[in-house]
C-alpha positions in Angstrom: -7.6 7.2 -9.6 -7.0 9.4 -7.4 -4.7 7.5 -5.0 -5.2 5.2 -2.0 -5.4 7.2 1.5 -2.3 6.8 4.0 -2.1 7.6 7.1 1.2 8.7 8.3 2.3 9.4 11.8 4.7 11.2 13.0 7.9 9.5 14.9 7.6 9.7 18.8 8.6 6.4 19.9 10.8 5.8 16.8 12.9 7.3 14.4 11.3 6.8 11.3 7.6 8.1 9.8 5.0 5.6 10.0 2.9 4.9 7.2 0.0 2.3 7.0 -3.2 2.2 4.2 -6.6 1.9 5.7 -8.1 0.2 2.5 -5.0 -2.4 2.3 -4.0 -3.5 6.0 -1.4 -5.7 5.0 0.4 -2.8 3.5 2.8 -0.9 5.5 5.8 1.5 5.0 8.2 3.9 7.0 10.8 6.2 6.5 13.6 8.5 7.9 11.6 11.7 7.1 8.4 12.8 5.5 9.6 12.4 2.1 11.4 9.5 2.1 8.6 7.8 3.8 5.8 9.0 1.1 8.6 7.4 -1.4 8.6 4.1 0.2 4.9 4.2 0.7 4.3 4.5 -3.1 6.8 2.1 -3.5 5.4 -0.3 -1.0 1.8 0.6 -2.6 2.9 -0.6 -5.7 4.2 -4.2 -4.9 1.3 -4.8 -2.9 -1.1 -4.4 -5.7 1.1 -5.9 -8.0 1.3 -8.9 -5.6 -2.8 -8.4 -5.6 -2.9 -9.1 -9.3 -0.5 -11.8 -9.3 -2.9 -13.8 -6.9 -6.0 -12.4 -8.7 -7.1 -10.6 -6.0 -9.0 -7.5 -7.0 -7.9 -4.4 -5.1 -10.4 -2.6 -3.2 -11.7 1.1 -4.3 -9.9 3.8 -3.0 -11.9 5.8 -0.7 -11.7 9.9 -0.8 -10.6 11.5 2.5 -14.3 12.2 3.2 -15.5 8.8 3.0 -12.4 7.8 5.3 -13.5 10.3 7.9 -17.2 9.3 7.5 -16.0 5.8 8.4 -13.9 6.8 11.1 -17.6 8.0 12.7 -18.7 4.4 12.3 -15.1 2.7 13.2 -14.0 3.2 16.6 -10.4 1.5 15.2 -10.3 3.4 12.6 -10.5 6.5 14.1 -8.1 5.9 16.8 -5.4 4.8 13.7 -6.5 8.3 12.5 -5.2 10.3 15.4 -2.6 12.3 14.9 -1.9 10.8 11.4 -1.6 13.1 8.5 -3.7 12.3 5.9 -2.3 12.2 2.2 -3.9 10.3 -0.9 -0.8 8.3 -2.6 -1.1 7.0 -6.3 1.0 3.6 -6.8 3.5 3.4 -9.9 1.1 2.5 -12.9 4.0 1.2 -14.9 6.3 -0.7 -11.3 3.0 -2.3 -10.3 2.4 -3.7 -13.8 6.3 -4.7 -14.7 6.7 -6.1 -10.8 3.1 -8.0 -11.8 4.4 -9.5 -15.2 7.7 -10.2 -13.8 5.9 -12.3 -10.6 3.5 -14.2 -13.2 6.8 -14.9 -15.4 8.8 -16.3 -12.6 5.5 -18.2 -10.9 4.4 -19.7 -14.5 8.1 -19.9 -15.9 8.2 -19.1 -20.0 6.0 -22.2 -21.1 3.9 -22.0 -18.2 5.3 -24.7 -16.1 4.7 -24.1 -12.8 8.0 -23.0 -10.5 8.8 -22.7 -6.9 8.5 -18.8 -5.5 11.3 -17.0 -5.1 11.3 -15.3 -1.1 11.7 -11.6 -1.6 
């Protein structure tokens, strides 16, 4: 895998980077500079798939950065997201998104597999 694409924008209106995945809407991040806001974005990554396999949702492919652009031709939304981001393919934490995944299913299922309330994050 070669990482899901984010797009992250710089701060004009705000003080912290923006970060947002095309291929996964739902999943957001920011942070106080460049770095810290790739950090939080793999971090971010990572519970979001691990959430995804927890509900048995299969994640969707990555795309490369040239099938992102091509789709920006077809997406007018797309491509206005895509303005003025910087474009950087970020790979989630194999071994976070797996332990955050078997930790979820353990606390949903319980040990015997009784069924528990959720726990709010």
């Amino acid at each position: 895998m070669n990482g899901y694409i984010a797009l992250i924008h710089y701060p004009l209106d705000s003080l912290e980077w923006l970060v947002s995945f095309p291929d996964l809407p739902d999943c957001t991040s920011s942070g106080r500079s460049l770095e810290e806001a790739v950090a939080n974005a793999r971090g971010a990554l990572s519970e979001h798939l691990a959430r995804r396999l927890i509900l048995g949702d299969a994640a969707p492919e990555a795309r490369t950065p040239g099938e992102m652009l091509l789709a920006a031709n077809e997406d007018p939304l797309l491509a206005n997201r895509m303005v003025g981001a910087v474009l950087k393919a970020i790979e989630p934490e194999l071994s976070a998104t797996l332990r955050l995944a078997v930790s979820g299913a353990a606390v949903q299922y319980g040990f015997y597999g009784e069924e528990r309330p959720r726990r709010r994050a």
